[in-house]
PDB file with SEQRES, HELIX, SHEET and CRYST1 records, atoms N, CA, C and O in Angstrom:
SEQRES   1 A   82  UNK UNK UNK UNK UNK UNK UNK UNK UNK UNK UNK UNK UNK          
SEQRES   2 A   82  UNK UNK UNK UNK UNK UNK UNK UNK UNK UNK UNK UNK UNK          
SEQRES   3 A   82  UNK UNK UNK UNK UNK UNK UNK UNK UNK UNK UNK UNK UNK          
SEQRES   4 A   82  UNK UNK UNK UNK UNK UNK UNK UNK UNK UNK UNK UNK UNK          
SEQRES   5 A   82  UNK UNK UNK UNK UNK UNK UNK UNK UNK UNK UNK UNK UNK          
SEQRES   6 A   82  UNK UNK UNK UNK UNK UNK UNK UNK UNK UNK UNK UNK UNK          
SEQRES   7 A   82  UNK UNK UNK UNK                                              
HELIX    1 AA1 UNK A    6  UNK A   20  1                                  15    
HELIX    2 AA2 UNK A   25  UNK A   59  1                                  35    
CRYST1    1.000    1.000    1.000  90.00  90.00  90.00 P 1           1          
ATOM      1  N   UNK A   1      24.316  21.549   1.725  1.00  0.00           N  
ATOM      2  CA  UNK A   1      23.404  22.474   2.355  1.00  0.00           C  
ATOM      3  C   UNK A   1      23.292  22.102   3.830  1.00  0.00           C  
ATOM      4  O   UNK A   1      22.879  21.031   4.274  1.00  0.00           O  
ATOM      5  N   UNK A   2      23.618  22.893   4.345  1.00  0.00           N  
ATOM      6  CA  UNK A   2      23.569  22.841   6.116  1.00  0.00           C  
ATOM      7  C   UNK A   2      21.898  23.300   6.527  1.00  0.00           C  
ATOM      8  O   UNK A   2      20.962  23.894   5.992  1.00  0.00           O  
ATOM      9  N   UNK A   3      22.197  22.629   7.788  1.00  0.00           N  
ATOM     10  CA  UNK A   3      20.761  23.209   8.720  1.00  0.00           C  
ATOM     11  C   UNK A   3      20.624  24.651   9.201  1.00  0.00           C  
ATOM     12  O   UNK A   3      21.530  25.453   9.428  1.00  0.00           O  
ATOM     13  N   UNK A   4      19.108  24.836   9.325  1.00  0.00           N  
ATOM     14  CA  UNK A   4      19.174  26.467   9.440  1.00  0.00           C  
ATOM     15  C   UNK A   4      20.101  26.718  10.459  1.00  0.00           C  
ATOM     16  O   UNK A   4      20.664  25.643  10.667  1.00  0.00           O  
ATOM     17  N   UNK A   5      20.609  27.691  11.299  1.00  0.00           N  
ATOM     18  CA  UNK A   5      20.556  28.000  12.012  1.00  0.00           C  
ATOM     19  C   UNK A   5      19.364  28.714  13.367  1.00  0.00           C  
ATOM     20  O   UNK A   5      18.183  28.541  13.065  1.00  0.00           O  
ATOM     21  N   UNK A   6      19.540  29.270  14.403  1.00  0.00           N  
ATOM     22  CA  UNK A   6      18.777  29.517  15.405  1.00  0.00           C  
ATOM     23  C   UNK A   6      18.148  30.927  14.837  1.00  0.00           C  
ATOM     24  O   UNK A   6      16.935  31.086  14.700  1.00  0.00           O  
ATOM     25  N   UNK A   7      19.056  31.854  14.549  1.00  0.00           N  
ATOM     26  CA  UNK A   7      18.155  33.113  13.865  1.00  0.00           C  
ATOM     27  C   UNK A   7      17.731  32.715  12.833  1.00  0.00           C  
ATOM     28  O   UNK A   7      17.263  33.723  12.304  1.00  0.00           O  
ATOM     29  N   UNK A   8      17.568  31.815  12.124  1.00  0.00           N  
ATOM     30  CA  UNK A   8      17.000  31.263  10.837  1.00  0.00           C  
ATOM     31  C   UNK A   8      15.421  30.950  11.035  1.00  0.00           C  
ATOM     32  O   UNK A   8      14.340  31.312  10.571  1.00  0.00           O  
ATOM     33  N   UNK A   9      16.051  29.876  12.202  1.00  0.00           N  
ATOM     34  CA  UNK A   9      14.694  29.448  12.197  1.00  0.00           C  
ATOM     35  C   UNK A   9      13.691  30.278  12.535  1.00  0.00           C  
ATOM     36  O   UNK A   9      12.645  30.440  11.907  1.00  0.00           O  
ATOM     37  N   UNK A  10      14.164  31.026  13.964  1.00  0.00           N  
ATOM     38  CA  UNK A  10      13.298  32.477  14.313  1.00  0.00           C  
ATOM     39  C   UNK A  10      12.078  33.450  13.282  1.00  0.00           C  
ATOM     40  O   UNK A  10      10.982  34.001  13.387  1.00  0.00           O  
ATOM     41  N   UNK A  11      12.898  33.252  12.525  1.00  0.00           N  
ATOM     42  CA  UNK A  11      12.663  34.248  11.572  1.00  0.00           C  
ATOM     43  C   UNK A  11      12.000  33.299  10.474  1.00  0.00           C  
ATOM     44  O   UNK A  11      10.983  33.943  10.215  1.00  0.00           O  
ATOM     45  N   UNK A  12      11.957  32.163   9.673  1.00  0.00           N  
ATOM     46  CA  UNK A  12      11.568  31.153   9.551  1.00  0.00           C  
ATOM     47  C   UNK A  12       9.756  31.153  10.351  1.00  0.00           C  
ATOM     48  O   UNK A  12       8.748  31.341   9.669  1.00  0.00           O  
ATOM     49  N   UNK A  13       9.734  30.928  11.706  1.00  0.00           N  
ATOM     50  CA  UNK A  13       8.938  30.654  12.366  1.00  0.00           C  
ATOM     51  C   UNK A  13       8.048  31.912  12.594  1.00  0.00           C  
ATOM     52  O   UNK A  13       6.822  31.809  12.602  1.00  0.00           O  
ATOM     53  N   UNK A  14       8.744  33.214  12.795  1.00  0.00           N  
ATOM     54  CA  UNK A  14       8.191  34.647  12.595  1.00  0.00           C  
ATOM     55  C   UNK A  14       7.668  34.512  11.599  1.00  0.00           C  
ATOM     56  O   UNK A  14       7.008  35.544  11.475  1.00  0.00           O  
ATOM     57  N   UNK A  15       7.486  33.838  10.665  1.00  0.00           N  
ATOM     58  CA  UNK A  15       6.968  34.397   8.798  1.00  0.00           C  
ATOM     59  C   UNK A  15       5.617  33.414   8.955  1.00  0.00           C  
ATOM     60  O   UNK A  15       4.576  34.069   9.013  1.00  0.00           O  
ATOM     61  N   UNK A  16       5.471  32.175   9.021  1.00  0.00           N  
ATOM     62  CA  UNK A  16       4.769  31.188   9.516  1.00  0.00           C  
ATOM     63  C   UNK A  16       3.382  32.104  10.537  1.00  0.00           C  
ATOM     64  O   UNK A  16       2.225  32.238  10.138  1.00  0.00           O  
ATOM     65  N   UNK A  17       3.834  32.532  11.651  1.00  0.00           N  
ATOM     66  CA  UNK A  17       2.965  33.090  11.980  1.00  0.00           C  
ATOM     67  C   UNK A  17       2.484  34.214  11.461  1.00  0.00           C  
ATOM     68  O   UNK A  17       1.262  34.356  11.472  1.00  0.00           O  
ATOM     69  N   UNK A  18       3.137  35.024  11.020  1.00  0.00           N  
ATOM     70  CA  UNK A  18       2.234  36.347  10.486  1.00  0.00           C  
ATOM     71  C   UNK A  18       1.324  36.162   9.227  1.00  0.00           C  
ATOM     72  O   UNK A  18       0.341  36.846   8.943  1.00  0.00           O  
ATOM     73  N   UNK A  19       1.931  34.917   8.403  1.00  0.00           N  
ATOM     74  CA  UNK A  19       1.094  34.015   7.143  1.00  0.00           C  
ATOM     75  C   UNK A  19      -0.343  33.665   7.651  1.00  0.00           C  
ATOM     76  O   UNK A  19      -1.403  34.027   7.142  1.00  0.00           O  
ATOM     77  N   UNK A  20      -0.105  32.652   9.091  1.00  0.00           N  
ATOM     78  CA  UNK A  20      -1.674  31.931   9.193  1.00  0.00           C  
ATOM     79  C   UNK A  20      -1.811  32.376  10.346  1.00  0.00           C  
ATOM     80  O   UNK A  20      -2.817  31.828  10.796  1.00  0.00           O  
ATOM     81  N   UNK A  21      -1.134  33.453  11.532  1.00  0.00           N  
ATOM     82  CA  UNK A  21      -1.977  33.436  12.932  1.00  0.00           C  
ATOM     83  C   UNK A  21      -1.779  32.501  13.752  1.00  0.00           C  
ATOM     84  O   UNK A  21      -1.586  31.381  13.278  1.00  0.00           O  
ATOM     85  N   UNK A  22      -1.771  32.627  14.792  1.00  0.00           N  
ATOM     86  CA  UNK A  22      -1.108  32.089  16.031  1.00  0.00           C  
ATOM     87  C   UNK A  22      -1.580  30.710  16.240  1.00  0.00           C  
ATOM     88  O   UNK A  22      -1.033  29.645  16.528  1.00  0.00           O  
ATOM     89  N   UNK A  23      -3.184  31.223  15.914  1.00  0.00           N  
ATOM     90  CA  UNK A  23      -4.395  30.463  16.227  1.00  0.00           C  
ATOM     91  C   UNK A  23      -4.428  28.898  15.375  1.00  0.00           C  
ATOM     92  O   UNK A  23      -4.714  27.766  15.766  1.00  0.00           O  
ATOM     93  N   UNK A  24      -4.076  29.338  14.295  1.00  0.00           N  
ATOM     94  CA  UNK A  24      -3.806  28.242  12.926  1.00  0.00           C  
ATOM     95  C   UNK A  24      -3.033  27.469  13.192  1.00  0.00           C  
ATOM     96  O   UNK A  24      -3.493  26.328  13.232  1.00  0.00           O  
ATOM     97  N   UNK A  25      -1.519  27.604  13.507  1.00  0.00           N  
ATOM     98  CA  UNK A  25      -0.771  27.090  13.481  1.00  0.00           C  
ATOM     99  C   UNK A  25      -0.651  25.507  14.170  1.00  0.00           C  
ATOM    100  O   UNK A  25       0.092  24.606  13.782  1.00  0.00           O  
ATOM    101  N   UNK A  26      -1.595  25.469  15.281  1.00  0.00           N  
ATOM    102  CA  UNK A  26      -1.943  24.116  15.526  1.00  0.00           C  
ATOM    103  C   UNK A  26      -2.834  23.462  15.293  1.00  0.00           C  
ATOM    104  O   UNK A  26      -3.036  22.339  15.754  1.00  0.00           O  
ATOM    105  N   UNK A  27      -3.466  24.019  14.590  1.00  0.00           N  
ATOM    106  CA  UNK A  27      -4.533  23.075  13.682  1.00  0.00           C  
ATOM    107  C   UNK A  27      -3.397  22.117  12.213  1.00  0.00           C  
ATOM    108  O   UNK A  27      -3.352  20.975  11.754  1.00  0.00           O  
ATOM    109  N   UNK A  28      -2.746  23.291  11.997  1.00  0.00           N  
ATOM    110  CA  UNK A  28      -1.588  22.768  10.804  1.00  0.00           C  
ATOM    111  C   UNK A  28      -0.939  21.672  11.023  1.00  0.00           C  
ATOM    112  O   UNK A  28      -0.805  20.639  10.367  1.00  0.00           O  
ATOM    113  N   UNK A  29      -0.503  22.067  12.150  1.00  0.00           N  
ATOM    114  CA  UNK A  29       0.417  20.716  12.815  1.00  0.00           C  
ATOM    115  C   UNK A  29       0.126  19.434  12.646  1.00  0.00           C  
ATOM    116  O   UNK A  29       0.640  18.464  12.089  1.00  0.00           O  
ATOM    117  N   UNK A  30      -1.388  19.807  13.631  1.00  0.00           N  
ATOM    118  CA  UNK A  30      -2.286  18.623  13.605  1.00  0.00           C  
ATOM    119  C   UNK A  30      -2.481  17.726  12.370  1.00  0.00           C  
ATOM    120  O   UNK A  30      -2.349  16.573  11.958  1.00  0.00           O  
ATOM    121  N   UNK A  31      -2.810  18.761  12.089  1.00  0.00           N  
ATOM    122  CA  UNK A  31      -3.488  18.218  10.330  1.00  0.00           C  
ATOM    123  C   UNK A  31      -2.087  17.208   9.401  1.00  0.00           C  
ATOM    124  O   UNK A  31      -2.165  16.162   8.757  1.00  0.00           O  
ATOM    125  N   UNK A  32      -1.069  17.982   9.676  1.00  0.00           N  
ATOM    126  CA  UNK A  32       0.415  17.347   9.718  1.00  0.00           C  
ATOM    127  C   UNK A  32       0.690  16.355   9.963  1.00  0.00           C  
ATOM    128  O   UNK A  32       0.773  15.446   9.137  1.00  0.00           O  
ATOM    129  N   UNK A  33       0.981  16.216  11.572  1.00  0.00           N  
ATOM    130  CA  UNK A  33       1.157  14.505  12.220  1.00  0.00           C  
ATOM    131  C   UNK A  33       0.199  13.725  11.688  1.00  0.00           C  
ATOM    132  O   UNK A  33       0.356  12.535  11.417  1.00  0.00           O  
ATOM    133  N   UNK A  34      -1.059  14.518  11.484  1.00  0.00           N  
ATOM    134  CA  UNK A  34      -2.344  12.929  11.064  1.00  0.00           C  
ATOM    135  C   UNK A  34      -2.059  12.107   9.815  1.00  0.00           C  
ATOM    136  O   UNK A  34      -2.168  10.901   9.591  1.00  0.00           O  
ATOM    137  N   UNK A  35      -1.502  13.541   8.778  1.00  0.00           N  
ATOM    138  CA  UNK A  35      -1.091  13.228   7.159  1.00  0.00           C  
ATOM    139  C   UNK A  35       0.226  11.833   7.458  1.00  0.00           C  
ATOM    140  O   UNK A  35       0.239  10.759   6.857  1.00  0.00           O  
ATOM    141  N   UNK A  36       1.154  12.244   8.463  1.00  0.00           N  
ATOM    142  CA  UNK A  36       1.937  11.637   8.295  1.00  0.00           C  
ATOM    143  C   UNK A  36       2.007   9.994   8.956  1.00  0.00           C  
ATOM    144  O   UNK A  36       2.676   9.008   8.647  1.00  0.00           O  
ATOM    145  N   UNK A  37       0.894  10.268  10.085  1.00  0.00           N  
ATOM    146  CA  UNK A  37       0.596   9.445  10.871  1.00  0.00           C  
ATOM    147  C   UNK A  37      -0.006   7.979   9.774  1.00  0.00           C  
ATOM    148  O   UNK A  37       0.367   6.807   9.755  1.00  0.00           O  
ATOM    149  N   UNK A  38      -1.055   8.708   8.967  1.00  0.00           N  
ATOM    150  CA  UNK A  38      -1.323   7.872   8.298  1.00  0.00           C  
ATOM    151  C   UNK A  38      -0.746   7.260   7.000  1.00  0.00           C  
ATOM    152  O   UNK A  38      -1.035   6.160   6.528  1.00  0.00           O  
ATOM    153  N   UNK A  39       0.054   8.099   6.548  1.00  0.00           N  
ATOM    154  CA  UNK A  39       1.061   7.503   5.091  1.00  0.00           C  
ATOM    155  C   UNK A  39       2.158   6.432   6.059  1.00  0.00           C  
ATOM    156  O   UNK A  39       2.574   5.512   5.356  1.00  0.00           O  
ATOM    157  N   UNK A  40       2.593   6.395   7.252  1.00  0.00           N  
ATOM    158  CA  UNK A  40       3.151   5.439   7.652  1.00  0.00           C  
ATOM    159  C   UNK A  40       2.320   4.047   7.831  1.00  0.00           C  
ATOM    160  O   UNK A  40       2.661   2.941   7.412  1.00  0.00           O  
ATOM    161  N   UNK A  41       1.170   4.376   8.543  1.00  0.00           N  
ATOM    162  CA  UNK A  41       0.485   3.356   8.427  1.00  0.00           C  
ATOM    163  C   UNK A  41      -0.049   2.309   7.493  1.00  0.00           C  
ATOM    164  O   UNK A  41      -0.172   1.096   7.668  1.00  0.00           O  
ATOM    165  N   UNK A  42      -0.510   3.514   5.843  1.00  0.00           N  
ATOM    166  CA  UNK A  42      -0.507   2.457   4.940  1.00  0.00           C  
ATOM    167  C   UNK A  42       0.805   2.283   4.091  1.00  0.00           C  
ATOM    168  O   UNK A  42       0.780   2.080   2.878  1.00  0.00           O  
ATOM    169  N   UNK A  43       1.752   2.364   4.709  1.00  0.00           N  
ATOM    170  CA  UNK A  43       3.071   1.562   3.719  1.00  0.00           C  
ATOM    171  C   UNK A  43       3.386   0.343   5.175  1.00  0.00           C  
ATOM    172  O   UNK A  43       4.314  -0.466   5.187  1.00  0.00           O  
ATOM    173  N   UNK A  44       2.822   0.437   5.782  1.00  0.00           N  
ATOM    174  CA  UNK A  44       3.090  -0.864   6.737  1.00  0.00           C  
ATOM    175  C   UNK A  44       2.443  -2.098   6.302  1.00  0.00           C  
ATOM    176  O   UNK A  44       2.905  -3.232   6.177  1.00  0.00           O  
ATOM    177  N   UNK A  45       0.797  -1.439   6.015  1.00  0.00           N  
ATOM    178  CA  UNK A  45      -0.331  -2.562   5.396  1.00  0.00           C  
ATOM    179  C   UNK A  45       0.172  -2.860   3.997  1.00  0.00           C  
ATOM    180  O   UNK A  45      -0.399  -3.875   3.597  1.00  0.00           O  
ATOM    181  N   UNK A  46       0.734  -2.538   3.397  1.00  0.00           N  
ATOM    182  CA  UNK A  46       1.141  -2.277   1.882  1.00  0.00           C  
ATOM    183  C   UNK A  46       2.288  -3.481   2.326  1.00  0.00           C  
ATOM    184  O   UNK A  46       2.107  -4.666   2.045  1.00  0.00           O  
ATOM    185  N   UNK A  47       3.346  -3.043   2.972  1.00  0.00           N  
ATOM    186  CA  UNK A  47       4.175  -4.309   3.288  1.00  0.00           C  
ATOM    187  C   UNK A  47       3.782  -5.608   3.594  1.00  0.00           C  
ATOM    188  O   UNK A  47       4.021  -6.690   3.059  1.00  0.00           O  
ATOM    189  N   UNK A  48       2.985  -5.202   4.785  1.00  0.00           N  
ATOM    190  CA  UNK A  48       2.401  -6.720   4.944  1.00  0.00           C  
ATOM    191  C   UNK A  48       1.532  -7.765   3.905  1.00  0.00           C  
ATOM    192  O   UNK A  48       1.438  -8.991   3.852  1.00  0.00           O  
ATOM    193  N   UNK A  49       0.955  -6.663   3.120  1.00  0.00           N  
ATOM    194  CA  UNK A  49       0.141  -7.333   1.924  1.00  0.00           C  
ATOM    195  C   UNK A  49       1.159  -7.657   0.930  1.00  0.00           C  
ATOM    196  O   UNK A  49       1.070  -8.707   0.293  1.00  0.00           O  
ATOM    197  N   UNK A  50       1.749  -7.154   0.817  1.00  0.00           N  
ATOM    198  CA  UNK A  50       3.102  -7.516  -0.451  1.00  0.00           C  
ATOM    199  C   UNK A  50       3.438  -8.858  -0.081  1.00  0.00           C  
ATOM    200  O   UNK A  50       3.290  -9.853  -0.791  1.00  0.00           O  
ATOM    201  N   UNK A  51       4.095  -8.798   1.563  1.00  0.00           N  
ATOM    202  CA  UNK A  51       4.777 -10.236   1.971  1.00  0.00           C  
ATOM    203  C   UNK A  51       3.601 -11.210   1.872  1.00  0.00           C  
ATOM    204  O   UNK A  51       3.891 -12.360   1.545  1.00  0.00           O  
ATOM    205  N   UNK A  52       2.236 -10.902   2.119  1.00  0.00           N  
ATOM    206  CA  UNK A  52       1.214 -11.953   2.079  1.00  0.00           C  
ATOM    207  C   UNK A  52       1.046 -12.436   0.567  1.00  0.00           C  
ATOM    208  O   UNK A  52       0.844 -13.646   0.466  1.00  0.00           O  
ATOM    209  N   UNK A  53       1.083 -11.855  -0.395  1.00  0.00           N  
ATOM    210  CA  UNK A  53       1.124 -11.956  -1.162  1.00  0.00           C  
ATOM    211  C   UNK A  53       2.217 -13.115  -2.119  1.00  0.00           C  
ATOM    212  O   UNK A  53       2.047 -14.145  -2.772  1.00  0.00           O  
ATOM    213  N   UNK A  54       3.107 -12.440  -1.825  1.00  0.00           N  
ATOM    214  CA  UNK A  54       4.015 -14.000  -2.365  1.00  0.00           C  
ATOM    215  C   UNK A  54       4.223 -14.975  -1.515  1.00  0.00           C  
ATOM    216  O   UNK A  54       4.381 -16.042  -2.109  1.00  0.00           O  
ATOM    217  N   UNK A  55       4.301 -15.073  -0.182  1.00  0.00           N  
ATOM    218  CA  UNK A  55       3.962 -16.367   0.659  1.00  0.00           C  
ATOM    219  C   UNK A  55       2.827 -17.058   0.139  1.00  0.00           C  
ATOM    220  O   UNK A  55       2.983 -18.277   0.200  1.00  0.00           O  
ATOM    221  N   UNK A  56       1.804 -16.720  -0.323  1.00  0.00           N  
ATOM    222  CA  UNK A  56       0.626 -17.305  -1.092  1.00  0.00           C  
ATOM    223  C   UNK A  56       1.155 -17.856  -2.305  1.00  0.00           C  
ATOM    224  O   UNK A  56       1.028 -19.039  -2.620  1.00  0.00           O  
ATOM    225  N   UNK A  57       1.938 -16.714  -3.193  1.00  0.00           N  
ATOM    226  CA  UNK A  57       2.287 -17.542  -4.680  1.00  0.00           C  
ATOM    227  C   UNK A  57       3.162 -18.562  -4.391  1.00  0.00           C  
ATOM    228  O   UNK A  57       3.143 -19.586  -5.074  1.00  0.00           O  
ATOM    229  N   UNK A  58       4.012 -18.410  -3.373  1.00  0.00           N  
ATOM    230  CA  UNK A  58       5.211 -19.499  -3.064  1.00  0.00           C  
ATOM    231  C   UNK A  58       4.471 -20.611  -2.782  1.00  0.00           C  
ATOM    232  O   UNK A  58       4.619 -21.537  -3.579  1.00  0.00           O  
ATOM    233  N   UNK A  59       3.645 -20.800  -1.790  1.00  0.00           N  
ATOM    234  CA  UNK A  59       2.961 -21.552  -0.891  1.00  0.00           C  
ATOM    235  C   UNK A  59       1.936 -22.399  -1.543  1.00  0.00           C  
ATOM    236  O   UNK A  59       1.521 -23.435  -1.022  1.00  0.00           O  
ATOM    237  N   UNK A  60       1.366 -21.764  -3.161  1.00  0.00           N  
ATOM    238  CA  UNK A  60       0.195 -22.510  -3.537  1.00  0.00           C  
ATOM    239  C   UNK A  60       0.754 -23.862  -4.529  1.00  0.00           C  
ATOM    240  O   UNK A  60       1.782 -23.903  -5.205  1.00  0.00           O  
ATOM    241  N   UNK A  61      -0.312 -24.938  -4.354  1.00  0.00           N  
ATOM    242  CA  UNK A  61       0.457 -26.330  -5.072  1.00  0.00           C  
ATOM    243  C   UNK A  61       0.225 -25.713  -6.675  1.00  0.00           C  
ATOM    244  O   UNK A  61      -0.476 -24.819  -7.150  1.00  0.00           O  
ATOM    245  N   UNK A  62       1.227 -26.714  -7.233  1.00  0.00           N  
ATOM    246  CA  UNK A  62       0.942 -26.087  -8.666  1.00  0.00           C  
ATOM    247  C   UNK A  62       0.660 -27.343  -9.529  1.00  0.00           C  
ATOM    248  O   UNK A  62       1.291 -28.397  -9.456  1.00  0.00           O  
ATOM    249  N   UNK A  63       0.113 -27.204  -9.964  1.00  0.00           N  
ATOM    250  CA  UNK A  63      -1.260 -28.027 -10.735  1.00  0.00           C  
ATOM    251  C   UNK A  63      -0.575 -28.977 -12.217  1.00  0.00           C  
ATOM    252  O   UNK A  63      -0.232 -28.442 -13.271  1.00  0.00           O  
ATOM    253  N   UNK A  64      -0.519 -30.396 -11.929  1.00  0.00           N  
ATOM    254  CA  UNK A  64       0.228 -31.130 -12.392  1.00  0.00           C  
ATOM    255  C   UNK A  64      -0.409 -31.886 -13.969  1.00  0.00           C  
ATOM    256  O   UNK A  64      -1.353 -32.669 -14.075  1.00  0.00           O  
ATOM    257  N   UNK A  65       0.298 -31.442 -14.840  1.00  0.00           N  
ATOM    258  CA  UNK A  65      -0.682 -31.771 -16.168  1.00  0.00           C  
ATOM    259  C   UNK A  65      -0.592 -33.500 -16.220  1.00  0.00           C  
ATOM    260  O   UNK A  65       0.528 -33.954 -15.989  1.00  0.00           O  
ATOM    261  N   UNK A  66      -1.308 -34.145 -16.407  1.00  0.00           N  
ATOM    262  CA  UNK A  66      -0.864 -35.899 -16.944  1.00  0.00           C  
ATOM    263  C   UNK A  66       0.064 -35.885 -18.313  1.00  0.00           C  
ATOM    264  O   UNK A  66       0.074 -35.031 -19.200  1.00  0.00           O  
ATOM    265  N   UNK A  67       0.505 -36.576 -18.252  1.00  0.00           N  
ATOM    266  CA  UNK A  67       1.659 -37.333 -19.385  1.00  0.00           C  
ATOM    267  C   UNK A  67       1.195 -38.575 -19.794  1.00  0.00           C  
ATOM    268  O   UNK A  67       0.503 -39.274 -19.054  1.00  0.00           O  
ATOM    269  N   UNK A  68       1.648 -39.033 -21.348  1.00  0.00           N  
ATOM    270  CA  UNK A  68       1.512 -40.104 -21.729  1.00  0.00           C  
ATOM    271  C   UNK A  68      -0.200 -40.047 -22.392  1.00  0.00           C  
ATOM    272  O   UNK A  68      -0.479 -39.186 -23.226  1.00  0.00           O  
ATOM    273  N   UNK A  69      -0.917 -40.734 -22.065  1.00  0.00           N  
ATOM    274  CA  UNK A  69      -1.932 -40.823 -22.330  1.00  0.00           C  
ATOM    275  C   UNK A  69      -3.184 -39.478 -22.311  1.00  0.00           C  
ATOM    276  O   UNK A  69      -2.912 -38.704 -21.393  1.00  0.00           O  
ATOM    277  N   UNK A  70      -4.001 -39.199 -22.817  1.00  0.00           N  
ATOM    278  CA  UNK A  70      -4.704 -38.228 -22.784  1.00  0.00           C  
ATOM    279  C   UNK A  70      -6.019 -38.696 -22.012  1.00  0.00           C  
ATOM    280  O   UNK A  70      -6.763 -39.340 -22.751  1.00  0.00           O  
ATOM    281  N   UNK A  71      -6.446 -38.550 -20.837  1.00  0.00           N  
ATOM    282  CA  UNK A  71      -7.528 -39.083 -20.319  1.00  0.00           C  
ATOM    283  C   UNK A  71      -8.514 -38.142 -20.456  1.00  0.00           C  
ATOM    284  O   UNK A  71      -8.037 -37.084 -20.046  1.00  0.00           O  
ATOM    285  N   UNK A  72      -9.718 -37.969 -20.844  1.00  0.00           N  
ATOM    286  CA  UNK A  72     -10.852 -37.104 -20.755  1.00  0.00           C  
ATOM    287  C   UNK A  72     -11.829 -37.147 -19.971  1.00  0.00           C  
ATOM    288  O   UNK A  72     -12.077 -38.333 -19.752  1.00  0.00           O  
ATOM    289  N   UNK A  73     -12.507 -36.492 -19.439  1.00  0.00           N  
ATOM    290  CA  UNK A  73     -13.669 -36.815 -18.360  1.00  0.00           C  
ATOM    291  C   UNK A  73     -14.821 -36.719 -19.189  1.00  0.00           C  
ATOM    292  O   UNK A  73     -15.794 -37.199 -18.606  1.00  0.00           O  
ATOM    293  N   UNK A  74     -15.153 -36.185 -20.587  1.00  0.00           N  
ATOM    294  CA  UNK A  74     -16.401 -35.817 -21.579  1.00  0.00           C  
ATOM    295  C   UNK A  74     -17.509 -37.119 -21.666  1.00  0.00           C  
ATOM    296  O   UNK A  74     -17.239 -38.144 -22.293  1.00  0.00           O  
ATOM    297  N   UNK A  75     -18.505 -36.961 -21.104  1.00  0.00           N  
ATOM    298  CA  UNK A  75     -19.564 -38.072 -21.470  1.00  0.00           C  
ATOM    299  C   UNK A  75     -19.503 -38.551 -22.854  1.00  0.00           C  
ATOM    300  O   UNK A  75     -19.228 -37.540 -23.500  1.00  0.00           O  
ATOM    301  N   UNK A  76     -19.641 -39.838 -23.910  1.00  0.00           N  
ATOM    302  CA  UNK A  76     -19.638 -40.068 -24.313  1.00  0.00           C  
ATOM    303  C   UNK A  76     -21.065 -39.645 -25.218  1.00  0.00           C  
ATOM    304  O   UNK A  76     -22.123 -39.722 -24.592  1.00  0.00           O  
ATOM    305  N   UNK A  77     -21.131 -39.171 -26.767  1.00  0.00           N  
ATOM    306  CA  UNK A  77     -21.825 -38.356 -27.203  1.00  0.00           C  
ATOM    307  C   UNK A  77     -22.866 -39.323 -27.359  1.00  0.00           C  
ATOM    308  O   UNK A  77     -22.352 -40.409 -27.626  1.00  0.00           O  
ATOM    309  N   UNK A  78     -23.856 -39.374 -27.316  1.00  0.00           N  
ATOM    310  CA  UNK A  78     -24.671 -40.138 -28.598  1.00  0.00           C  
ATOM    311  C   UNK A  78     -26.210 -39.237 -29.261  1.00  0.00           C  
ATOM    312  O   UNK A  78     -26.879 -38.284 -28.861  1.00  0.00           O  
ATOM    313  N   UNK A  79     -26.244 -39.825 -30.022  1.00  0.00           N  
ATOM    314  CA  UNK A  79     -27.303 -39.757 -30.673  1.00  0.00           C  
ATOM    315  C   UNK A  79     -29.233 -40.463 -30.578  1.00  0.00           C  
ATOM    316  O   UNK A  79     -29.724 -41.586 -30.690  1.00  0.00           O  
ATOM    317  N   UNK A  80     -29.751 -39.181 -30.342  1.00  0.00           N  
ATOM    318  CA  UNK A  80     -31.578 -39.864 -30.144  1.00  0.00           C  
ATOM    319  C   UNK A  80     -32.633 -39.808 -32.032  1.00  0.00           C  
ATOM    320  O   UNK A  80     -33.103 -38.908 -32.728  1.00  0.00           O  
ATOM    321  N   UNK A  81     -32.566 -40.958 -32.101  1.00  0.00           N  
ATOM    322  CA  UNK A  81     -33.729 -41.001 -32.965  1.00  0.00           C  
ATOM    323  C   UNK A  81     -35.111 -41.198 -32.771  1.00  0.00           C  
ATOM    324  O   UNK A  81     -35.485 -42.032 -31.947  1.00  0.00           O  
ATOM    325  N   UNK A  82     -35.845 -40.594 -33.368  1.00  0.00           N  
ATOM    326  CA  UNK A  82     -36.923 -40.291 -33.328  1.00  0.00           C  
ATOM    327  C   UNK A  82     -38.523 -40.886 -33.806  1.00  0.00           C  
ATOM    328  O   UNK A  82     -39.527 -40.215 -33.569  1.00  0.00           O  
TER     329      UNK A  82                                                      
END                                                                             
C-alpha cells in the first residue's frame, strides 16, 4: 500500500473539514499532539522504572542462610509457679 497521493490528500482533507468545520480542526490537532505528547512521555517513565527496577533486584545483597549448626535467637521458655 503506497502513500496517498496530492489529490488524495486534498480531498482527504476536504472531507475532514466539511465533517468538523474549519474552526474544530485545531482544537483536534491539539488535542492530538497532547494525546501523543503524553503516551511518549509515559513509555519513557515506564522505561526508566523498568531499568530501575532490576538494577535494584541485581543490586540487592541476598540474604545468606547459616549451615551446619542451627542457631536460634528464642528466649529460653520457662515456667512461673504459683
Amino acid at each position: 500500500m503506497s502513500m496517498p497521493s496530492g489529490m488524495e490528500l486534498l480531498l482527504i482533507f476536504g472531507i475532514i473539514v466539511l465533517m468538523f468545520g474549519s474552526k474544530k480542526i485545531p482544537e483536534l490537532a491539539k488535542g492530538l499532539g497532547q494525546g501523543i505528547k503524553s503516551f511518549k512521555k509515559e513509555m519513557k517513565s515506564d522505561e526508566v522504572e523498568d531499568a530501575t527496577i532490576k538494577t535494584a533486584q541485581t543490586d540487592a545483597p541476598k540474604k545468606v542462610e547459616p549451615t551446619g549448626t542451627a542457631a536460634t535467637t528464642e528466649a529460653p521458655k520457662t515456667t512461673h509457679q504459683a
